[in-house]
C-alpha positions as CSV (number, residue, x, y, z in Angstrom):
1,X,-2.1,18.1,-15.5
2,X,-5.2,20.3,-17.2
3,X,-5.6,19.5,-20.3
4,X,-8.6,20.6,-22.6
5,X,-12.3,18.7,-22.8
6,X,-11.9,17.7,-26.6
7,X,-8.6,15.6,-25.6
8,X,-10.1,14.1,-22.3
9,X,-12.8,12.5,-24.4
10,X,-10.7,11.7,-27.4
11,X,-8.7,9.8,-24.9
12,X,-11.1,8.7,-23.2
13,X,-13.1,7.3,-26.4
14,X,-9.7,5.7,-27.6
15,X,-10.0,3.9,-24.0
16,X,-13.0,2.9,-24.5
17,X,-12.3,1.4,-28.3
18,X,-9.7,-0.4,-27.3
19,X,-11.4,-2.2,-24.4
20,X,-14.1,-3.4,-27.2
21,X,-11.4,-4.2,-29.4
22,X,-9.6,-6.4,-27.5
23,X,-12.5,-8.4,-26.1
24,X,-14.7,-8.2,-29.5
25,X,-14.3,-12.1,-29.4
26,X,-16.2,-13.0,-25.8
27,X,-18.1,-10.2,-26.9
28,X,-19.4,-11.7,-30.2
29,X,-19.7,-15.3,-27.9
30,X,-21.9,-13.2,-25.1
31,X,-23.9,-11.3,-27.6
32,X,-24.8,-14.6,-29.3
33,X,-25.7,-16.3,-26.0
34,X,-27.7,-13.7,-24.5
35,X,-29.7,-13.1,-28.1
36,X,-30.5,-16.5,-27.3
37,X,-31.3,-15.7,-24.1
38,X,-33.9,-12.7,-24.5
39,X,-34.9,-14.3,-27.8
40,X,-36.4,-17.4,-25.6
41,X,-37.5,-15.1,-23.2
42,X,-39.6,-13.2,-26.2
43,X,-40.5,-17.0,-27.3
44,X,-42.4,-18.0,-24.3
45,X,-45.4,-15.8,-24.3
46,X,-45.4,-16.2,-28.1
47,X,-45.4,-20.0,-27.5
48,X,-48.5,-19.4,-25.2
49,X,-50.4,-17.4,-27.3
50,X,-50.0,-20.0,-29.9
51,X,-50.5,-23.1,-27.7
52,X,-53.8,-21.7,-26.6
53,X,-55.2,-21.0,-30.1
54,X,-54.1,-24.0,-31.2
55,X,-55.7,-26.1,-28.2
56,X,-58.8,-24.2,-28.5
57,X,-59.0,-25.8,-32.3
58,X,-57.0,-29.2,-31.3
59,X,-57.5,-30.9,-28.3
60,X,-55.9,-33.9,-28.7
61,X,-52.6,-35.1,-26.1
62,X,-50.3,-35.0,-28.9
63,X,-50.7,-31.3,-29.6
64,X,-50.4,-31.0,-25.8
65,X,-47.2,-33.5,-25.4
66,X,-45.8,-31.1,-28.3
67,X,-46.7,-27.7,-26.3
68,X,-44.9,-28.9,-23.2
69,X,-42.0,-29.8,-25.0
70,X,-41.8,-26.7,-27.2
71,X,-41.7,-24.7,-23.5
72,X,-39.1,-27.4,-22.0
73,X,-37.1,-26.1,-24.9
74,X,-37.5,-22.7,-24.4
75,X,-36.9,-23.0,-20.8
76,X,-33.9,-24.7,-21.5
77,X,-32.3,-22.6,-23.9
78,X,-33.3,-19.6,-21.8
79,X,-31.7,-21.0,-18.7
80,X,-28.2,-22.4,-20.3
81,X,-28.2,-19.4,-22.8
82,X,-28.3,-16.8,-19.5
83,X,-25.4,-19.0,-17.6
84,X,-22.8,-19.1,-20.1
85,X,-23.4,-16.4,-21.5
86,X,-22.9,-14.2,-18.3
87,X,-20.5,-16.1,-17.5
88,X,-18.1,-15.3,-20.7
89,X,-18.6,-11.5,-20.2
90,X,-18.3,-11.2,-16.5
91,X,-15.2,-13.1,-17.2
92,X,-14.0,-10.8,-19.8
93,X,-15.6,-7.7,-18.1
94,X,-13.1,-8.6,-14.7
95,X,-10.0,-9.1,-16.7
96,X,-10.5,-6.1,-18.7
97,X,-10.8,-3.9,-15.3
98,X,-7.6,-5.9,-14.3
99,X,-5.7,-4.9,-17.2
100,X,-6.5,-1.0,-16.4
101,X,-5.5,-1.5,-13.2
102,X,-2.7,-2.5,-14.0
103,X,-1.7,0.2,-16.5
104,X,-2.6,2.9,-14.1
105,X,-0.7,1.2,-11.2
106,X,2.3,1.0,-13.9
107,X,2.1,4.9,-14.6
108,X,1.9,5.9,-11.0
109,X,4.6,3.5,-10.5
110,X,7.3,5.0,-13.2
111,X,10.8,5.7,-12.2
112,X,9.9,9.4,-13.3
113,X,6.8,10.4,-12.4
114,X,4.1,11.6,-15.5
115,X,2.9,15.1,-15.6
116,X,-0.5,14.8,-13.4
117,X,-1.9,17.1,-11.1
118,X,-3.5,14.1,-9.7
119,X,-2.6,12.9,-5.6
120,X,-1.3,9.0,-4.8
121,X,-5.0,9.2,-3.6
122,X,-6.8,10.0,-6.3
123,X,-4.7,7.9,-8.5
124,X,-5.7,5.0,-6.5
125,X,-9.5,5.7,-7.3
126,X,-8.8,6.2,-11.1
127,X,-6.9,2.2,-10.5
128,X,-9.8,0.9,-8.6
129,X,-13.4,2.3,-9.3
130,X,-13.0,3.9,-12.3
131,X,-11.1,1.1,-14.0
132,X,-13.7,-1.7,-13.2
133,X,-17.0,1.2,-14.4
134,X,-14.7,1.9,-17.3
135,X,-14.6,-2.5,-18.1
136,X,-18.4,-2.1,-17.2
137,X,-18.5,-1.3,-21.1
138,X,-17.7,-4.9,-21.8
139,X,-21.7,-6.0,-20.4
140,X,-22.8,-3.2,-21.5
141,X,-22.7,-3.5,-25.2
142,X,-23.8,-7.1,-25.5
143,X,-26.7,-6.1,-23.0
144,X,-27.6,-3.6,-25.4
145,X,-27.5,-5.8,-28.6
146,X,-29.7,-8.5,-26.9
147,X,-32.1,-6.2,-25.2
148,X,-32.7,-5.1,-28.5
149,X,-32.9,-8.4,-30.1
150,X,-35.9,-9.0,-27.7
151,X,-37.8,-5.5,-27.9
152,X,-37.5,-6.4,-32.0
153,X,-38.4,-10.2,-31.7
154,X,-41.5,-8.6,-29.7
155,X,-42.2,-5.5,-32.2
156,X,-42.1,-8.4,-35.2
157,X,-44.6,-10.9,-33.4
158,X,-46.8,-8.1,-32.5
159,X,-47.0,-6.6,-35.6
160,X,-47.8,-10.0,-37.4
161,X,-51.3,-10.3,-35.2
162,X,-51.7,-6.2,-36.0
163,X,-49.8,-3.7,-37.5
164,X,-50.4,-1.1,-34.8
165,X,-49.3,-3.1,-32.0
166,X,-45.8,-3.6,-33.7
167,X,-45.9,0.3,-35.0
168,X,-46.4,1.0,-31.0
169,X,-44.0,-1.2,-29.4
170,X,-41.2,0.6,-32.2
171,X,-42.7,4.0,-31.6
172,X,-42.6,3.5,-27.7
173,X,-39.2,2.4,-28.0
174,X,-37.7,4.9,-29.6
175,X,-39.6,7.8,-27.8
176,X,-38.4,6.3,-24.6
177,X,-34.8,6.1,-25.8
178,X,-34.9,9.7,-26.8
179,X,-36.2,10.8,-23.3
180,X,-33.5,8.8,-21.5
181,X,-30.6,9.9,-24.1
182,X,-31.3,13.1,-22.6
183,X,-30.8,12.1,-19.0
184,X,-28.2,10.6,-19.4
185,X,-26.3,13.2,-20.4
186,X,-26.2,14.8,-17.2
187,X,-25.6,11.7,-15.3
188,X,-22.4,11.5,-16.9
189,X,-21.4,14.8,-16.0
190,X,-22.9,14.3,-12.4
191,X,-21.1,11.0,-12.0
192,X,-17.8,12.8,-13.5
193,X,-17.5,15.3,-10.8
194,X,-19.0,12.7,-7.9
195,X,-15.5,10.7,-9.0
196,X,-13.4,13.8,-8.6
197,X,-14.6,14.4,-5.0
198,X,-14.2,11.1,-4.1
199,X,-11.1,11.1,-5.4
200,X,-10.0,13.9,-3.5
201,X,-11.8,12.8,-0.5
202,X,-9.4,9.8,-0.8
203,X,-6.4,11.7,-1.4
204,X,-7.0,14.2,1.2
205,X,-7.5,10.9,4.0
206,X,-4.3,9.6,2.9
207,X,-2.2,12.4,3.5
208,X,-4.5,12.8,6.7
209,X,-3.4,9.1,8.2
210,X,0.7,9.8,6.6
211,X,1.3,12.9,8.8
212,X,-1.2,12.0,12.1
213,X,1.3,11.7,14.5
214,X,3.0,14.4,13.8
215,X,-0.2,16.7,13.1
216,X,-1.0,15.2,17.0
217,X,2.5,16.5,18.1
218,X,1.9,20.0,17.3
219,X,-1.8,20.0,18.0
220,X,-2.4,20.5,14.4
221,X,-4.9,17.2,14.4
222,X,-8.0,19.2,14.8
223,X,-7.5,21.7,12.0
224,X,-6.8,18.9,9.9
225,X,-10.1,16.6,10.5
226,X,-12.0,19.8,9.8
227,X,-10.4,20.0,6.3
228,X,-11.1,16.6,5.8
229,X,-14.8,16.7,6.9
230,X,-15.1,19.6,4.3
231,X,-13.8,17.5,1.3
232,X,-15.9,14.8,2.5
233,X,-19.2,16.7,2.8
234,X,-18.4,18.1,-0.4
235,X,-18.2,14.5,-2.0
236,X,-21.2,13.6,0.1
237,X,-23.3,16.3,-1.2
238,X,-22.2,15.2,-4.7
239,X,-23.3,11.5,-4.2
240,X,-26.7,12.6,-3.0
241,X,-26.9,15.0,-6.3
242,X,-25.8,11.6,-8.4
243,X,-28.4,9.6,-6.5
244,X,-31.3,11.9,-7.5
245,X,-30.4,12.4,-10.7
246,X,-30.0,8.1,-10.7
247,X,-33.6,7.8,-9.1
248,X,-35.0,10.4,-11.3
249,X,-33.6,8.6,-14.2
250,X,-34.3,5.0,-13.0
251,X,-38.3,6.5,-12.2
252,X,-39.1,8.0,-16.0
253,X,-37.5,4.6,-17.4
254,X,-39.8,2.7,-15.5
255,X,-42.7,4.7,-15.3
256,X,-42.5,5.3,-19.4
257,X,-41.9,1.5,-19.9
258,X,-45.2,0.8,-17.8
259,X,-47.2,3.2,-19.9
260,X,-45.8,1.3,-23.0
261,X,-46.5,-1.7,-21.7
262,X,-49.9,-0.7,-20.7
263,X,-51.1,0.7,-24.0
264,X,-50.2,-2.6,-25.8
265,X,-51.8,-4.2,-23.7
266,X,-54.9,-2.0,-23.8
267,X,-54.4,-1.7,-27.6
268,X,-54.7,-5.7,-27.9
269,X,-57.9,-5.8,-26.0
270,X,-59.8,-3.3,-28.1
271,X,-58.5,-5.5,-31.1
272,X,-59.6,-8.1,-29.4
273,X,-62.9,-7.0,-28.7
274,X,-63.2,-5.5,-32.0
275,X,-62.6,-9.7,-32.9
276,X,-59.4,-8.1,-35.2
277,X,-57.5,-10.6,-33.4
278,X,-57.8,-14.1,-32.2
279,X,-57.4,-15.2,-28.5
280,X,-54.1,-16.2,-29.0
281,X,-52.9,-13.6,-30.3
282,X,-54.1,-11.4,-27.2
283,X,-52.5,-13.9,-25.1
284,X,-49.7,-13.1,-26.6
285,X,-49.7,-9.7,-26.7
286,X,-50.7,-9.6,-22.9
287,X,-47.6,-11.9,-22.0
288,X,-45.1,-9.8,-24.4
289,X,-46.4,-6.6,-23.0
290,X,-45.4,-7.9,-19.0
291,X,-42.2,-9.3,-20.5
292,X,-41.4,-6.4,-22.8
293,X,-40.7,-4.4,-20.0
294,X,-37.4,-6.3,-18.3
295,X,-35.8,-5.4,-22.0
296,X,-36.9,-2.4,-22.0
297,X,-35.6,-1.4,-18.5
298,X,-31.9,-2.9,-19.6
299,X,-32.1,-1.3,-23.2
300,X,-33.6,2.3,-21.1
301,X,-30.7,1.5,-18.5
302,X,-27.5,1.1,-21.2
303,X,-26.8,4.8,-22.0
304,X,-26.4,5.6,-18.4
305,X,-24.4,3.2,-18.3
306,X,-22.6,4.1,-21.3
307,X,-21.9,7.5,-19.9
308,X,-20.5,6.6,-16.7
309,X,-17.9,4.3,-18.5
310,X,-16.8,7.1,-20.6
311,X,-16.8,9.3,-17.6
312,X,-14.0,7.0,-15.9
313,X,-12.3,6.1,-19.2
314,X,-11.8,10.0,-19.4
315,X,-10.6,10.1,-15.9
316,X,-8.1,7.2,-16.3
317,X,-7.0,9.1,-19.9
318,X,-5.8,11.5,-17.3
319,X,-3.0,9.3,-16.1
320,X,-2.4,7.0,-19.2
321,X,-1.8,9.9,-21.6
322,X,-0.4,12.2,-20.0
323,X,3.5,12.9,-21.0
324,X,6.0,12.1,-18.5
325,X,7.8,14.6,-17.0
326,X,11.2,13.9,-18.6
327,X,12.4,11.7,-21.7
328,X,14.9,9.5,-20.1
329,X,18.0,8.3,-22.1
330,X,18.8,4.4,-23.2
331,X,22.3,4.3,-22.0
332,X,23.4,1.7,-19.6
333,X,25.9,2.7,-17.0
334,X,29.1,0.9,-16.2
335,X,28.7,-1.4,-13.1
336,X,31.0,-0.3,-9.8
337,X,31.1,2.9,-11.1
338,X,31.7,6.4,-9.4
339,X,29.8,9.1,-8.4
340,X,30.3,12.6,-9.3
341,X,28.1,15.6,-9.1
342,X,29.2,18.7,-11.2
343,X,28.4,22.1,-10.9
344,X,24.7,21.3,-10.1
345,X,21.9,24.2,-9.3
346,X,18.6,23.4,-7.9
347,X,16.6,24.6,-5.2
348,X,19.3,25.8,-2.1
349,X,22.3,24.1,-4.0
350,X,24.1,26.6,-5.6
351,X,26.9,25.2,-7.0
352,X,27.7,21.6,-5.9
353,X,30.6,19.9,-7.4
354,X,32.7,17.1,-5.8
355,X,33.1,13.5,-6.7
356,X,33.2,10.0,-4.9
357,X,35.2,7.3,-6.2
358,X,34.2,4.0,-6.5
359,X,34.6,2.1,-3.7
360,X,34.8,5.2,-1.5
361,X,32.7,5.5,1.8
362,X,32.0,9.7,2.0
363,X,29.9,11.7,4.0
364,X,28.0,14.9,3.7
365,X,27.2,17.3,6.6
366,X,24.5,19.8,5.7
367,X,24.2,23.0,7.4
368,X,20.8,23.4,5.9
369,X,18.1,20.7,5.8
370,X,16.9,21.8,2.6
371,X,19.9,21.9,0.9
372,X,20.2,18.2,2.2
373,X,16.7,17.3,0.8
374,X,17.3,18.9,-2.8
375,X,20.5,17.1,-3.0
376,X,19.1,13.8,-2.0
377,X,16.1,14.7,-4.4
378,X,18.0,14.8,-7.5
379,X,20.3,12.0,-6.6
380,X,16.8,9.8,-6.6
381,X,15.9,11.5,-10.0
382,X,12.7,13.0,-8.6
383,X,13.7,15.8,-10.2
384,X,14.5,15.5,-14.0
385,X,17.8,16.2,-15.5
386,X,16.9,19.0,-16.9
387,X,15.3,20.9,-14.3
388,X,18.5,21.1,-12.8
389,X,22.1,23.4,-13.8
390,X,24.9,20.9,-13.8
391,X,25.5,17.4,-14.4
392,X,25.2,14.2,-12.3
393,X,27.3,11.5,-13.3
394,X,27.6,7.6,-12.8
395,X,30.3,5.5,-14.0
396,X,31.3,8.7,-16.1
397,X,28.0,8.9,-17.6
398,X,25.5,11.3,-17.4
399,X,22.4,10.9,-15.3
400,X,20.6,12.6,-18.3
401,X,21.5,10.2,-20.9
402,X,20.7,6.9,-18.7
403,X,17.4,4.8,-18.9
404,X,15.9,5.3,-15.3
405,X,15.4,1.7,-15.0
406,X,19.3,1.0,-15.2
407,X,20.6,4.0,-13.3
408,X,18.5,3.3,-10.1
409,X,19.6,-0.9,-10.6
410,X,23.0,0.6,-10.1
411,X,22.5,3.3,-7.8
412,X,20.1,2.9,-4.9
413,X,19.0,6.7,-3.3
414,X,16.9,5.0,0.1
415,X,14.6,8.1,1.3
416,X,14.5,9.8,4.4
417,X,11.1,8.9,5.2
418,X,11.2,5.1,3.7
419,X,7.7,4.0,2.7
420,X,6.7,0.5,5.7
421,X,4.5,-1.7,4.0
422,X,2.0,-4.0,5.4
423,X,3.4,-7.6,5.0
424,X,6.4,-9.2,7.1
425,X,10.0,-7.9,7.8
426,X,10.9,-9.9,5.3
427,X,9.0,-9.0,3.0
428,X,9.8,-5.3,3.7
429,X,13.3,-6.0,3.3
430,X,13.5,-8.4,0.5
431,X,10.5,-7.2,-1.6
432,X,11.5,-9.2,-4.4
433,X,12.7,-11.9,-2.5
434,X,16.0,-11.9,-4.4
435,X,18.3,-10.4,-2.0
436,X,21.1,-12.7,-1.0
437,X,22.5,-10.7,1.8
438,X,19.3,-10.0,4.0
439,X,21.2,-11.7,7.5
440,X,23.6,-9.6,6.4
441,X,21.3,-6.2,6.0
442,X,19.8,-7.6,9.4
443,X,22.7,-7.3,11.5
444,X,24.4,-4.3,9.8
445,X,20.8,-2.1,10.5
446,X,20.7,-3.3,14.2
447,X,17.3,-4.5,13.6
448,X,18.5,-8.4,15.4
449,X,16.3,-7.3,18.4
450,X,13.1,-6.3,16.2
451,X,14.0,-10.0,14.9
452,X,14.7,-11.6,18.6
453,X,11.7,-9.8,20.0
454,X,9.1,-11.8,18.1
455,X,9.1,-15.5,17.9
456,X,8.3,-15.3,13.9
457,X,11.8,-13.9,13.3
458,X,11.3,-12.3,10.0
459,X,8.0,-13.6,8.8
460,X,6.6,-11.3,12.5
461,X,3.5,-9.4,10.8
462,X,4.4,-5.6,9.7
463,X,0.4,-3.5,9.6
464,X,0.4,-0.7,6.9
465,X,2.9,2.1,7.3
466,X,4.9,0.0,10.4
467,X,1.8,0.8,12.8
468,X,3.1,-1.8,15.1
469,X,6.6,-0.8,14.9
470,X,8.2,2.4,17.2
471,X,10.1,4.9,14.8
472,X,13.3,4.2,15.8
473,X,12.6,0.2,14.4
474,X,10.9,1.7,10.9
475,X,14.1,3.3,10.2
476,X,16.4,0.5,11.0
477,X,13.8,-1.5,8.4
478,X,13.8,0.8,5.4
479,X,17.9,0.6,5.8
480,X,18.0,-2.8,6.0
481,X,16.2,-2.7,3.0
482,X,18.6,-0.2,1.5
483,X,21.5,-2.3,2.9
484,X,19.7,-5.7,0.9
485,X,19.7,-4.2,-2.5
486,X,23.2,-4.3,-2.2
487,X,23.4,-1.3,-4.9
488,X,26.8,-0.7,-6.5
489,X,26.4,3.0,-5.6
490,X,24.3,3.8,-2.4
491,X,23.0,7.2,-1.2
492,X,22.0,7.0,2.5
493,X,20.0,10.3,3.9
494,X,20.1,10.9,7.5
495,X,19.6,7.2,8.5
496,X,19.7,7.1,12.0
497,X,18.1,10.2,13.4
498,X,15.3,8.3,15.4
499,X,17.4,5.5,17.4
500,X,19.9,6.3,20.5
501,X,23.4,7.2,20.3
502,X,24.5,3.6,21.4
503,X,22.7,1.8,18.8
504,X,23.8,4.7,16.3
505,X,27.4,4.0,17.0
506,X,27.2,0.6,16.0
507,X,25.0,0.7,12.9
508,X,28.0,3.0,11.8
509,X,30.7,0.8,12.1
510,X,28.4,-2.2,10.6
511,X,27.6,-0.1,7.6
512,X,30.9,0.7,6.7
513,X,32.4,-3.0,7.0
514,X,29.4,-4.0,5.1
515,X,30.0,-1.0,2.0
516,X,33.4,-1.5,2.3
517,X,34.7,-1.3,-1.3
518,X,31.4,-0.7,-2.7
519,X,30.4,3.2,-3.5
520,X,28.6,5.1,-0.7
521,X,27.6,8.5,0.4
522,X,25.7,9.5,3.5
523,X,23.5,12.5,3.9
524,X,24.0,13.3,7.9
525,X,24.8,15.8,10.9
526,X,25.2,12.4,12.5
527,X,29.2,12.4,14.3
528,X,28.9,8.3,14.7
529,X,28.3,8.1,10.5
530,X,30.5,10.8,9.6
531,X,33.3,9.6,11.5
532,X,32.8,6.2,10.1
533,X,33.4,7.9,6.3
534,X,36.6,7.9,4.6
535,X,35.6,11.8,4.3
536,X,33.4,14.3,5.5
537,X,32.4,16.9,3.0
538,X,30.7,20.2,4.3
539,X,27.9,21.6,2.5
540,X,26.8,25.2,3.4
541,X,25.0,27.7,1.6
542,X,24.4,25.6,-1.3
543,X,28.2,24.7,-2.0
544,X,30.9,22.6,-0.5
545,X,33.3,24.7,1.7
546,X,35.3,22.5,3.3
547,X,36.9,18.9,3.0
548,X,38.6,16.1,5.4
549,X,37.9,13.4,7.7
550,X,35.7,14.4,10.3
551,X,38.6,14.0,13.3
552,X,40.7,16.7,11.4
553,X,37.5,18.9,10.8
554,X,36.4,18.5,14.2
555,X,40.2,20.1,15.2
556,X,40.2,22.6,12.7
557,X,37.1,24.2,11.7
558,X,35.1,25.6,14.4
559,X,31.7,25.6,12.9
560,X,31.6,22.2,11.5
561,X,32.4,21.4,15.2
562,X,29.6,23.4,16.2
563,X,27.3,21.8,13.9
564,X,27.9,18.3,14.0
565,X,28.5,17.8,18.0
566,X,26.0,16.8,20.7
């Protein structure tokens, strides 16, 4: 999805808002404790400066018992202030970035997918780093408030030994924020593109470790680390651009907070020498020019900060507010239903129409893979209603006028290339653990001797993507899986292509005993599956041409015999 910079940022700013709104309470707690906090911090070289003029006059132990305590005070409030404080917005700051997550997980996780020109991997960043920077605005505002607190607490006590000294300290400030303000600018930008790389970079790995064995296969591997190298050296070269704009920031904050510091404190001494202020009172404009600067470096730091948070809150907009790609209805369909697809148009199907009754176990044997694959596609509804000519109907409803939720609970479409999780077989079977016919799903997929191999049964470790598993036993697992859900309607897709002919056979028959009065079709050139169907429907050229059992097809029509035997 493109969509223009005025409604990134709007979204993005309404991301933002609503981060602060709902956390304006530990918020308000945080900015109150860390006031506290800096406000002690500004205290103690006040304290000093007075506790030094007023030994100088009073040198009795009772002024001194009072000093000590003043600073055990100070100390304490400063230390418990800091804790809790941090404590309440780091908490608030990690659920916030939870939330996000969550949201952005939810989009990418919609029945239909939403408009975004975005890859699984780049989504994944948007869920991850740019939902915890985008939280990062939950610090960031108390951290502002209370650095602020401190550089005014400071201005004030200055200003009441000598007018200049507070009229610099405010002066400095502000010149410094106006220099930095600047800077910042393009450190959002910078760090906005950096995230897009990366993102890319991320996206462009994924679908690198998806297709390796196959890119090994055909040779293809090589060509395919030197794409990747170039998306990652362009990230890389972006992250060394973000760095130096970062250092070059980080160095003017510090370097202009030093010369601040250093003309207070220079400023104090001539008034001191001048005898415009006491000793004291230098004292304690020595200490609050060394301690001015750690407020100033977090006050100087907060609009970089600022900008990368809007940065990612603009990048997550692009998920959360973009449309999705179709409206879905609100109906709900009528359980044990049928199936029938009418007149459809998409892709290489040209005008499919046939129906299977409930209960009915049918098979389809496509002459053309793609024709297989757009059927299959708009079964699963990854391709909206109306992108399609046609209708799509289950239990006499239309697919269109359906909630996705409720037509995928009733009819299960299990892909060809079934996503393996990293967990257990069990838990790749069952991933709700709700399934009540798993043994069942088990025994029907032929997976018993994945089960018998390993002495954990179905709690045996699965890595990410079935590393550990041969292809033959990933595709027994993602129909096991199918076969678990125990869908009312279920729409298999070439299930068996990658085990032997033996096993085939016998997942065939185990299917159809375990379907048996429950709606199924089958995608497949395979002869075990098809003759296992109650029918065989042949789908060439985009159309159905021909229809029977597959003995009587195999007698009569010479190129369905071609097609289907081996």
């Amino acid at each position: 999805m493109r969509t223009p910079d005025t409604q990134r940022t709007r979204a993005g700013s309404d991301i933002l808002r609503t981060a602060l709104r709902r956390n304006i309470g530990a918020m308000t707690s945080g900015t109150v404790l860390m006031g506290l906090y800096q406000a002690g911090e500004t205290a103690f070289p006040i304290a000093l400066g007075l506790i030094v003029e007023h030994t100088m006059r009073d040198r009795s132990p009772g002024s001194l018992g009072l000093a000590i305590a003043a600073l055990a005070v100070i100390i304490t409030t400063v230390s418990l202030s800091w804790r809790f404080g941090m404590r309440i917005l780091q908490k608030a700051n990690t659920t916030e970035a939870h939330r996000w997550r969550v949201r952005v997980a939810g989009c990418g996780l919609q029945p239909v997918a939403r408009d975004v020109d975005l890859k699984s991997g780049e989504v994944l960043t948007i869920a991850t780093e740019d939902a915890d920077q985008t939280a990062d605005i939950i610090e960031v505002v108390p951290l502002l408030i209370s650095s602020l607190v401190a550089v005014l607490i400071a201005a004030l006590a200055l200003g009441l030994a000598d007018l200049r000294l507070g009229a610099l300290v405010i002066v400095g400030t502000v010149a410094i924020l106006s220099v930095l303000s600047v800077m910042s600018k393009r450190i959002g930008s910078s760090t906005r593109e950096q995230q897009a790389r990366v993102a890319r970079a991320g996206a462009k790995v994924a679908d690198l470790i998806i297709g390796l064995r196959p890119l090994h296969g055909f040779g293809g591997n090589h060509a395919a680390f030197r794409s990747y190298r170039k998306v990652s050296t362009e990230a890389k070269r972006q992250a060394v651009t973000v760095a130096r704009v970062n250092g070059a920031y980080a160095g003017t904050a510090l370097a202009l907070n030093a010369v601040l510091a250093a003309a207070v404190t220079l400023t104090a001494g001539v008034l001191a020498f001048e005898g415009r202020i006491n000793i004291g009172e230098l004292v304690m404009a020595v200490g609050l020019a060394q301690f001015i600067m750690e407020p100033l470096r977090l006050f100087s730091e907060m609009p970089k900060y600022v900008m990368i948070a809007r940065a990612s809150a603009e990048r997550m907009a692009l998920v959360l507010a973009a449309p999705p790609v179709t409206a879905p209805g609100a109906e709900q369909p009528a359980s044990g239903g049928d199936l029938e697809v009418d007149c459809v148009r998409h892709g290489a199907l040209r005008n499919v129409k046939f129906t299977v009754a409930a209960g009915e176990f049918v098979a389809i044997a496509a002459y053309q893979p793609r024709a297989a694959a757009d059927l299959a596609a708009v079964l699963a509804l990854n391709v909206p209603p109306d992108a399609y000519e046609g209708a799509v109907r289950v239990g006499g409803r239309d697919l269109a006028d359906l909630s996705i939720g409720a037509a995928r609970e009733l009819m299960l479409v299990n892909p060809y290339d079934g996503e393996i999780f990293a967990g257990t077989l069990r838990s790749n079977i069952d991933p709700s653990n709700t399934s009540r016919t798993v043994p069942e799903a088990v025994e029907a997929s032929m997976l018993t001797d994945v089960v018998a191999l390993h002495r954990e049964g179905l709690d045996y470790a699965v890595r990410d993507r079935g590393a550990n598993l041969s292809g033959g036993q990933r595709q027994r697992l993602s129909l096991a899986r199918a076969l678990a859900a125990d869908a009312d309607v279920l729409v298999l897709r070439d299930p068996t292509t990658a085990v032997d002919a033996v096993t085939e056979q016998l997942i065939a028959r185990n299917v159809a005993k375990l379907r048996r009065g429950r709606t199924t079709l089958v995608i497949t050139s395979s002869p075990a599956l098809l003759d296992a169907a109650d029918r065989v429907l042949v789908l060439d050229e985009g159309v159905i041409t021909a229809e029977d059992t597959h003995r009587n097809l195999l007698a009569t029509d010479h190129d369905y015999r071609l097609a289907v035997t081996r």
